[in-house]
N, C-alpha and C positions, 0 to 999 in steps of 0.2 A: 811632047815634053822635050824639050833641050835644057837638056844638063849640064852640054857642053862649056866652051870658055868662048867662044865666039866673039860675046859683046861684053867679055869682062875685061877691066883691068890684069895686066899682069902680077900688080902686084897684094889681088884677090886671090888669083890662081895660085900665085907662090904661098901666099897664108895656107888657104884650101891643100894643096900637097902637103905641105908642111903638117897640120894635122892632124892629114888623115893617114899618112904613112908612119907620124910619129905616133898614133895609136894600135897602129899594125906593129909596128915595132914593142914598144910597152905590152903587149899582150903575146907578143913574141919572146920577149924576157923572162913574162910570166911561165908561159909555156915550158920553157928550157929550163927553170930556176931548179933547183936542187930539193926546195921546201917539198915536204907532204903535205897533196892537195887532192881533194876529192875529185871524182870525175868529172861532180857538176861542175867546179871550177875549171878544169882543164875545158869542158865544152864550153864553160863561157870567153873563156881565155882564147880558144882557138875559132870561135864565133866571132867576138871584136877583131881579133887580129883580119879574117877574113873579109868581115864588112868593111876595116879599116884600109884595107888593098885593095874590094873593090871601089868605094870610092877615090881611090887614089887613082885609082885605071879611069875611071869617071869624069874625073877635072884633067886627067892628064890630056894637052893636046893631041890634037892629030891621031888618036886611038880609033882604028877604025872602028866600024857599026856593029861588024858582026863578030867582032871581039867581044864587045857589051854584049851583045844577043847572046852569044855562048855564056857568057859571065852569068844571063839573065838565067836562065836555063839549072844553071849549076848552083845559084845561091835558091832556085826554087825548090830542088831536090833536095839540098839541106834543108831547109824551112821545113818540107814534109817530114824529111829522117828527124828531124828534132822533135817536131810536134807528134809521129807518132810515136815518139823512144823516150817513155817519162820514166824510164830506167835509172837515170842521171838524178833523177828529180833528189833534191835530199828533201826531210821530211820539212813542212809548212814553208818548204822552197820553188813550189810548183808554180808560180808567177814568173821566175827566174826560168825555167823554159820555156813558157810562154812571150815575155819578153825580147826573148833569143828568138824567136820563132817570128815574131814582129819583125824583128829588124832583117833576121834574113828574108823573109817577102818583102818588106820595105825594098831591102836593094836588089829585089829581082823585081820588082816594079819600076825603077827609078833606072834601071841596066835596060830592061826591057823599051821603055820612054815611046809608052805606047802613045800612036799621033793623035787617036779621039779617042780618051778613056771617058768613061760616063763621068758630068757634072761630077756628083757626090765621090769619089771616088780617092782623089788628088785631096780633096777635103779630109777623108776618112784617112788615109795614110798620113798624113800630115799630125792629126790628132793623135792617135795613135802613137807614132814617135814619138808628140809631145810627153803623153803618158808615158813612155819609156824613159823618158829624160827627168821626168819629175823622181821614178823609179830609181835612174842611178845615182840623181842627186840624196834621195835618203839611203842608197849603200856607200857614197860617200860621207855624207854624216859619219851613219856608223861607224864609218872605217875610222872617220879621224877620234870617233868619242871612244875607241876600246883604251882602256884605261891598263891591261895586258902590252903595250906597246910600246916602248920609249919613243918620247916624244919626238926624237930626232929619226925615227924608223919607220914614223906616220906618215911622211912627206910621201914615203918609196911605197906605202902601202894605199896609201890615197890617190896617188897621180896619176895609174891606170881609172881608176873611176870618176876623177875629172877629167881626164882625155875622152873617156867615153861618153860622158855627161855632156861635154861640148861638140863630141861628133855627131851624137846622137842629135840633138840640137841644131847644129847645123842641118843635118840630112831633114829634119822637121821644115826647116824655113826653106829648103833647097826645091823640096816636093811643093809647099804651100806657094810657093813664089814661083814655081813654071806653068 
């Protein structure tokens, strides 16, 4: 699988950086903001930020191989720390660690960019995302329909969940199309 920028446009790749580092960053914001936020949130917060840098490392040129490989490596051992630690989970929130859990094996599948992975496989991770994207799009809803929000405060509270809605989206077509 090449992930790389080889035979793309630069100005795909500048899109693609753009972002995916501006959803590391948005989720970096969140990270640091002052608000009280439950843990689940800080792990989803610190999960996008993560997936958002590793693709950024991903489209960045000239990143050598076994920077990915180690990358691959470390977003697998979160994947596992997540999915076995439903600690976080808040209550009828446990899709939201699972989701997270997706997308961190997503990007240690797509870091990893194994040369012969089985047929079905690039299939199944690709779906998969989809499904996570369908997922952020109704916490985006949500976010914009809380009726608790002035309206001019939804913008800030929605824009992480459409940066993610579309990275995650991205990373869907990124796997189905190598």
């Amino acid at each position: 699988m090449d992930m790389g920028t080889t035979a793309k446009p630069a100005a795909l790749v500048l899109a693609e950086l753009v972002l995916f580092w501006g959803v590391a960053l948005l989720h970096m914001i969140r990270l640091l903001s002052a608000t009280h936020r439950t843990p689940g949130d800080r792990l989803e917060d610190a999960a996008h930020m993560a997936m958002g840098a590793g693709m950024t490392l991903m489209v960045f040129p000239g990143i050598p191989l076994s920077v990915l490989r180690t990358s691959a490596v470390v977003f697998a051992v979160c994947a596992a720390a997540v999915f076995t630690h439903g600690g976080y989970s808040r209550s009828g929130h446990r899709c939201q660690n699972a989701a997270i859990t997706v997308g961190l094996s997503a990007m240690a599948y797509m870091l990893a960019a194994p040369a012969h992975p089985p047929a079905w496989l690039p299939t199944a991770v690709a779906g998969l995302l989809a499904v996570c994207a369908l997922a952020h799009g109704w916490q985006l809803v949500g976010a914009w329909n809380k009726t608790s929000v002035p309206a001019a405060s939804r913008v800030l509270l929605t824009l992480p969940h459409a940066g993610t809605l579309i990275a995650t989206a991205a990373m869907a077509w990124l796997v189905a199309a190598a």
